[in-house]
C-alpha positions in Angstrom: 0.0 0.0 0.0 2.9 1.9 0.5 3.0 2.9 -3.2 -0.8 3.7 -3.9 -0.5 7.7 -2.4 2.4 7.6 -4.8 -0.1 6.5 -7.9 -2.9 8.9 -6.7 -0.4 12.2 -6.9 0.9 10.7 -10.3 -2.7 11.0 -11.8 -3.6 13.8 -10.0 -6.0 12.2 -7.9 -4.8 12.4 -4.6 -8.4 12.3 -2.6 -8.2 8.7 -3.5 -5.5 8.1 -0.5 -8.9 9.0 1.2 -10.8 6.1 0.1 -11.1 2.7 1.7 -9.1 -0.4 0.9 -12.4 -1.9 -0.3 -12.6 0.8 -3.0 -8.7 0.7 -4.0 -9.2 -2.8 -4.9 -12.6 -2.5 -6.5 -12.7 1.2 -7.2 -11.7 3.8 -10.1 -8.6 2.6 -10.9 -7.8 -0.9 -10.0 -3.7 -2.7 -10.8 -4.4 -5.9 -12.8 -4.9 -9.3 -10.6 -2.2 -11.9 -11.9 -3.9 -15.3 -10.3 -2.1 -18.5 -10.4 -3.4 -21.7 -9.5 -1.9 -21.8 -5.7 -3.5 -25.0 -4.2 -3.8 -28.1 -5.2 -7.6 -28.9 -4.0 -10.1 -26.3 -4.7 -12.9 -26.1 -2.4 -16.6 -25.4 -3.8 -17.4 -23.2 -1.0 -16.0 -19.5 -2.2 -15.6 -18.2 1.5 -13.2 -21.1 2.3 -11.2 -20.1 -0.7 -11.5 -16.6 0.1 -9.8 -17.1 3.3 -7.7 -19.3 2.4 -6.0 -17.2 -0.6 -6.4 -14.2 2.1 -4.5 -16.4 4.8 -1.4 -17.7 2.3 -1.5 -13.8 0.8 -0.7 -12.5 4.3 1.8 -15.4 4.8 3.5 -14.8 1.6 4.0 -10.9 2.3 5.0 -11.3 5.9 7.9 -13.5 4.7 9.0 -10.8 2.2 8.6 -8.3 4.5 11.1 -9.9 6.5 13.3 -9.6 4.2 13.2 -7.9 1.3 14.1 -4.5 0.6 12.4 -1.7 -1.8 16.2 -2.6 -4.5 15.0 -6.6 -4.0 11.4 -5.8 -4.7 12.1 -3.2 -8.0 14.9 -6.0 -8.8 12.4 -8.3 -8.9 10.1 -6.8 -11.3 13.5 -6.1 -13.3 13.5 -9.2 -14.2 10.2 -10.7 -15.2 10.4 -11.0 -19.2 7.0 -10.6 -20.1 5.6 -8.3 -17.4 1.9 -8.0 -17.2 -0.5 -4.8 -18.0 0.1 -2.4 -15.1 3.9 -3.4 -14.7 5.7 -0.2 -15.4 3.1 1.6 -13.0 4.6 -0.9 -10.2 8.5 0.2 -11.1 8.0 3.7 -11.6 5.7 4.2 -8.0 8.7 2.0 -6.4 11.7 4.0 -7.6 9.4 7.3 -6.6 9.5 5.8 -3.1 13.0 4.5 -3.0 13.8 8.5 -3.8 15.2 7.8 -7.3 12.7 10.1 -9.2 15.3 10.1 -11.9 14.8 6.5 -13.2 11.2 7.2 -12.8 11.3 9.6 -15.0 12.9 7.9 -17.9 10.6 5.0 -17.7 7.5 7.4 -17.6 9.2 9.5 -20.6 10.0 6.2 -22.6 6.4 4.9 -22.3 5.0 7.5 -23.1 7.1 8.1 -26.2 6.0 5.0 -27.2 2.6 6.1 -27.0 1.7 3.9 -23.8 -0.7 4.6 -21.3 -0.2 1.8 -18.6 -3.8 0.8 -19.1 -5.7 3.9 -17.6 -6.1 7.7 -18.9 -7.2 10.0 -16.8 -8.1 14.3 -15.7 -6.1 15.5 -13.8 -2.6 18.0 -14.2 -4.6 19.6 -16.6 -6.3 17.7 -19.0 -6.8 14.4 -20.5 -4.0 12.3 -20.0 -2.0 8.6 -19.8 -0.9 7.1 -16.5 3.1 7.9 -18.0 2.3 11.9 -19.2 0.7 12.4 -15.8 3.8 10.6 -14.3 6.6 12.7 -16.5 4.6 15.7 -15.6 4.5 15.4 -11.6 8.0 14.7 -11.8 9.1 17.7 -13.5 7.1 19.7 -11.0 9.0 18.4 -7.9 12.1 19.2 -9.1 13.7 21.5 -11.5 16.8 19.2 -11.7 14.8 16.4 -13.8 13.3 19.1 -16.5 
């Protein structure tokens, strides 16, 4: 969660930080869910899974928690090959919050060059824009080193 008042300044929406976790999973603007098949027995009853998946999720981010750091996390989204919608979203908040707005701000520049929008546009920073143009453009207004 520690990234998501990052995403809400990058699209100029930062009332969402308001909002409850309920609505930043199911609300406005939602990161893509990548599932994988976890167990091997599935149970019919969807509140069992529910709790279960919730039980092994909290398990899973305990133990990196532990010990990972912000470098080991953005070094682990380094290196997926194919990386899902929403990636580069992921990398650019985490380099914002490790302090190295400069990385962030070639990968937002890049993208956007390229004419990608990270899978949302959005108002905000005055007008109409992609997730990466309202990225490059918060950037440039927190310091006048990255213009």
């Amino acid at each position: 969660m520690a990234i998501d008042p990052i995403l809400w300044r990058l699209v100029g929406h930062e009332e969402w930080n308001e909002q409850p976790l309920s609505w930043r999973i199911l609300g406005s603007v939602c990161a893509p869910l990548v599932v994988t098949k976890i167990f091997p027995e599935v149970s019919t009853d969807p509140d069992v899974e529910a709790i279960r998946l919730i039980e092994w999720s909290n398990q899973q981010l305990e133990a990196f928690m532990r010990n990972a750091t912000l470098q080991e996390f953005v070094a682990l989204l380094e290196k997926i090959e194919k990386p899902p919608r929403g990636h580069a979203i992921t990398r650019i908040a985490t380099y914002i919050l490790m302090g190295d707005e400069m990385t962030a701000l070639k990968l937002s520049a890049d993208a956007a060059a390229k004419g990608e929008n990270g899978g949302m546009r959005f108002y905000g920073h005055g007008g109409p824009k992609t997730f990466f143009e309202g990225a490059v453009s918060w950037l440039k207004t927190r310091n006048t080193l990255l213009h």
